[in-house]
Structure formats: C-alpha cells, structure tokens
C-alpha positions in Angstrom: 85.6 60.7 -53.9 85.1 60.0 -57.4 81.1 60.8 -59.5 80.7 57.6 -59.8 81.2 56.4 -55.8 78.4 59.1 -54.6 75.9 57.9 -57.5 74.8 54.6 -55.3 74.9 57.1 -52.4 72.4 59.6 -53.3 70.3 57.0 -55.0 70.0 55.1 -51.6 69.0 58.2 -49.8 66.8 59.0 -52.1 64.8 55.4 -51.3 65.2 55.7 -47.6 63.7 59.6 -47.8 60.7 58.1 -50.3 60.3 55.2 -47.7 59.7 56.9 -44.6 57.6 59.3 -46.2 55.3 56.5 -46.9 55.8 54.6 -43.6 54.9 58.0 -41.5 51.6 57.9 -43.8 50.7 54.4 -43.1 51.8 51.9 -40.3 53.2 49.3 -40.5 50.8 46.4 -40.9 49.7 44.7 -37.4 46.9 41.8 -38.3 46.4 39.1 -36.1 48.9 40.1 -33.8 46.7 42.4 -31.5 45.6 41.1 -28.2 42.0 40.1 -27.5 40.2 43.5 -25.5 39.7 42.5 -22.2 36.2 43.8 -22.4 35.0 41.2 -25.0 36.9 38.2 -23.2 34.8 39.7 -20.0 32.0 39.9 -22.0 32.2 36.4 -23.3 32.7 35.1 -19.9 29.8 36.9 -18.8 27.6 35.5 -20.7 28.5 31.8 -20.1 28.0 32.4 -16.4 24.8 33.8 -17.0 23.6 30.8 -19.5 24.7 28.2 -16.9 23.2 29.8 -14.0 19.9 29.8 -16.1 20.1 26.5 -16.9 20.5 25.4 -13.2 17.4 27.6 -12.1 15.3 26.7 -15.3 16.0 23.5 -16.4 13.2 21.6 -14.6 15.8 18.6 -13.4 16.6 18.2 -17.1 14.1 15.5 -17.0 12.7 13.9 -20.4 9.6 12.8 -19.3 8.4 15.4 -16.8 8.5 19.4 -16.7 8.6 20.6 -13.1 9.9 24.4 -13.3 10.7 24.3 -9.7 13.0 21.6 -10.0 17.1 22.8 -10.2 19.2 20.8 -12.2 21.5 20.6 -9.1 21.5 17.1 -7.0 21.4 18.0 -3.6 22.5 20.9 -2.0 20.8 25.1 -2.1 17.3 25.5 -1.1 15.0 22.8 -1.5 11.7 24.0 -3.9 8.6 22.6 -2.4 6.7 21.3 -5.1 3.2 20.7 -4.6 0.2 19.0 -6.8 -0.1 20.3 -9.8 -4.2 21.9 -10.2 -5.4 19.5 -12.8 -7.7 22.4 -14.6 -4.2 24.5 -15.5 -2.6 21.2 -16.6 -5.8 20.1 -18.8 -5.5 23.9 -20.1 -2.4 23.1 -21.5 -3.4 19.6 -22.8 -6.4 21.6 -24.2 -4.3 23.9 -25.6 -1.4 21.3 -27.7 -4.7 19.1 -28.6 -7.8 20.5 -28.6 -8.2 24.1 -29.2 -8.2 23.8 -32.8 -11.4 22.0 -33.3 -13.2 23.5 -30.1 -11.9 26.7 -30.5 -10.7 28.7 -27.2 -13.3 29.7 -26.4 -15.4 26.6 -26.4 -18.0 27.4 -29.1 -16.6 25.5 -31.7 -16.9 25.9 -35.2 -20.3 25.8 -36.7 -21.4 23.0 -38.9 -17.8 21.1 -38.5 -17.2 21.1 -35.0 -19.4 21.1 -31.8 -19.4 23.5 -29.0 -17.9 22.5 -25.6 -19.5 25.5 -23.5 -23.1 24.0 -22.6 -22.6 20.9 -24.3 -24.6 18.1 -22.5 -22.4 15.3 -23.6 -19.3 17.5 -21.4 -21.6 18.1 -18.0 -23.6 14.3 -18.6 -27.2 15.7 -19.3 -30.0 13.6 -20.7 -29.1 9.9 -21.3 -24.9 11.3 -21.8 -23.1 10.1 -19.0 -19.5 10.7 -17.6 -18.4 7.5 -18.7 -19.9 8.2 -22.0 -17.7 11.0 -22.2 -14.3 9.6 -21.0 -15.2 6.6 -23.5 -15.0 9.1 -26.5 -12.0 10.4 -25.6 -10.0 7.1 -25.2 -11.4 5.0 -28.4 -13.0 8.6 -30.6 -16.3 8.9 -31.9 -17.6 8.8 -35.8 -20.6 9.3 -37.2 -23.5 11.8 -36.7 -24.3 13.2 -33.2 -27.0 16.0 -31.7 -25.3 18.2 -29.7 -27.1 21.1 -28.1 -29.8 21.4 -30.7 -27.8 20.8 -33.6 -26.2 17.8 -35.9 -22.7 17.3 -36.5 -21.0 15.0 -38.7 -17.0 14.4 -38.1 -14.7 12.0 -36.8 -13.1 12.7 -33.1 -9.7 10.8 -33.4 -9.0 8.7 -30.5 -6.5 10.2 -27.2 -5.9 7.0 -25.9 -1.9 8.3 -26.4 -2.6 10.5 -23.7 -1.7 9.3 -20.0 -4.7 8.9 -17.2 -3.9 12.3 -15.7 -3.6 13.8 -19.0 -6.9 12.8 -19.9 -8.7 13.2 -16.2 -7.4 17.0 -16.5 -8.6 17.7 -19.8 -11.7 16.8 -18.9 -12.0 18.7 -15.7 -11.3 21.9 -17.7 -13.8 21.7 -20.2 -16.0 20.4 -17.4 -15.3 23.9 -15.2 -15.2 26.3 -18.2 -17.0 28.6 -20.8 -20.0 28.4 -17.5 -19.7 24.4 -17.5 -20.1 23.3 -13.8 -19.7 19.3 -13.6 -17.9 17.3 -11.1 -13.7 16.9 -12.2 -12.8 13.5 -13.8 -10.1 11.4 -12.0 -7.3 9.3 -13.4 -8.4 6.7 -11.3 -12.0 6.5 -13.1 -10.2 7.0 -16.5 -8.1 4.1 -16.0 -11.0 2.2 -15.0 -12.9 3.1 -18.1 -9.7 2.2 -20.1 -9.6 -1.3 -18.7 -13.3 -1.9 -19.5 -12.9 -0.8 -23.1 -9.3 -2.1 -23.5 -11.0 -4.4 -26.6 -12.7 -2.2 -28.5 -10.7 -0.7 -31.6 -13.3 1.3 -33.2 -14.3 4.5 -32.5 -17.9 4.7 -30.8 -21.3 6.1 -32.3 -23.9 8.1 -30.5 -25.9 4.9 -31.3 -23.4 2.5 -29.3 -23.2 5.3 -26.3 -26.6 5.0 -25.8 -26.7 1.4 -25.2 -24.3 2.0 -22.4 -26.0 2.5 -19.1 -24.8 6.3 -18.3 -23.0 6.9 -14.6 -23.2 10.2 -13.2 -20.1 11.3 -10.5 -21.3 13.0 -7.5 -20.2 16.7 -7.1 -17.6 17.0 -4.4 -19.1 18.2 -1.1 -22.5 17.4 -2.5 -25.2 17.3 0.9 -25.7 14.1 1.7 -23.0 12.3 -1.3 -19.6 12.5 0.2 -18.9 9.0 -0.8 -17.7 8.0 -4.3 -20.3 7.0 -7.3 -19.7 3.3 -7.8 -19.8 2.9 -11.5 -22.4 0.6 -13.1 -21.0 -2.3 -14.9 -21.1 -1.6 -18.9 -19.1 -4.8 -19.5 -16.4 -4.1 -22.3 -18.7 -2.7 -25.1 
C-alpha cells in the first residue's frame, strides 16, 4: 500500500473519531418529534370536563332575559330544581345595588347637601301629605327641583326608572321600605303598573309642588287588625 492510498484513510478516521466525540457530548437534535406527555393531554382533558360540567350546573338555563341559578342548562332529564318565588326585598337589594347605591349610599343616609337619606325618610314610609303613590310616581317619571326631606332641603334631579320592569321597581321599593329601621307596607307590581298606566302621559319629571296636588294613598300593612282587604287607590287622574 502506497503513502499516498493511507492519506485519505487516516484523514477519514480522523473525522469519524472528531465526530463522535462531539455526538457523545451532545444528542442528536430531537424538536418537535417528541410525543405529547400523557399527563398534560390528561390534564387538558380534565379541565374541559370540569368547565362543561360547570356550565351545566351554573349556567341558569343560559337564558338572556332571566337569571335563575337553579336552573341546569340541561332540557329534561337529572333532578328537577324546585324553584320557588323569588323574596322581592333580596331582588330589590340587587336592583338597589346596580342603581341606586351611589346616590343613597348603602347604608341609606345619603350624602349630605347632594343627596337625601332613605333611612327615616317620610317620602319612603308615606308620612305627612307623601303618599305611596307619590313615591312610586317619582320613580317611574323622576323628580327635579327643591324638596324637604326630613328636616332638610335638597336640590337635584332624580332621573326617571321607568326602564325598569313592574317587579323591578315593586322590589326596590319594598327594600328601602323594610331597611335602615323603615317599616312600611311592600309595594306590588300590580299597583306599580297601575300607577304607570295613570301617568303613562306625563313626560316630565315631577316637583314636590305637583306631588302635593295629588291626593296621597296609603297601602294597608299586611295582617293589619281589622284591614285584610286591599287599599283601593283614589283616583289622581293622569297628572
């Protein structure tokens, strides 16, 4: 064997000794060709189960218009929820709470000089000349101008809530009506719709002056001795 025949030998072996040096120092490269662990696709499957069985205990019927939190999203079939009525005072809490709070404050007081108080307030339990229709009226069509409320003046608009449904309404009003120490007979959506139709004209938001003209009514406490029938509202035409 000649020089020059073992050159390209030894130079070869000198590449495959450098090589595998380097390839038992570093592996060869592997990305994207290692199997997902089974313990994330577990995971990941996991979860989903968990999210939908959520959704079917928690979605309230997936209804747009109506939350019922007893309601599965399920038609037909498991264990039927019994739904009952709903106790107006929570509901008007939470209508309270979205729409009111702000101005009247949590805890009813108010704010001085911009707002007036809720707790005590004889325009909320119809004292004096305020009656309960007075009080429904403000709510549906607002009130403007300067009012005396328990001793004191205040001067700011109340927008109008006439977006608000009967109920909505009715249970707002027999929240403030039962808290802070208030104790006044609940407002119904049947009387609020009433009052609604009677004032269905007006389009500008009341005065104490124009609430004054109105002959007040006064509902009868529930279970009141010797009232167990229903007021029957004086006629205040459409003013």
């Amino acid at each position: 064997m000649t020089p020059t025949d073992e050159g390209p030998k030894e130079n070869e072996s000198d590449i495959a000794r450098i090589h595998g040096a380097i390839l038992r120092e570093h592996a060869e490269p592997r990305d994207g060709y290692e199997p997902i662990p089974l313990w994330l696709v577990g995971l990941f499957f996991g979860i989903m189960f968990w999210a939908g069985l959520y959704l079917a205990y928690f979605s309230g019927g997936f209804r747009a218009d109506v939350f019922n939190p007893s309601e599965t999203a399920w038609a037909g079939g498991g264990v039927p929820q019994p739904v009952g009525p709903v106790d107006p005072k929570l509901a008007g809490k939470r209508v309270f709470t979205r729409n009111c709070v702000v101005c009247h404050q949590t805890t009813g007081l108010g704010v001085v000089g911009q707002f007036p108080p809720l707790a005590g307030s004889e325009w909320v339990l119809g004292h004096d000349w305020h009656g309960d229709n007075h009080l429904v009226k403000i709510l549906l069509k607002g009130l403007q101008g300067p009012v005396q409320i328990k001793g004191a003046t205040f001067n700011n608009a109340m927008p109008t809530w006439a977006q608000l449904s009967d109920e909505q309404i009715a249970s707002v009003l027999t929240y403030i009506r039962s808290q802070w120490g208030n104790a006044a007979p609940p407002i119904s959506p049947d009387y609020v719709k009433k009052i609604r139709g009677r004032t269905a004209d007006r389009t500008e938001p009341w005065t104490q002056k124009d609430l004054q003209a109105i002959p007040p009514e006064k509902l009868p406490v529930a279970g009141a001795e010797g009232d167990s029938s229903p007021a029957t509202p004086q006629s205040d035409s459409k003013i």
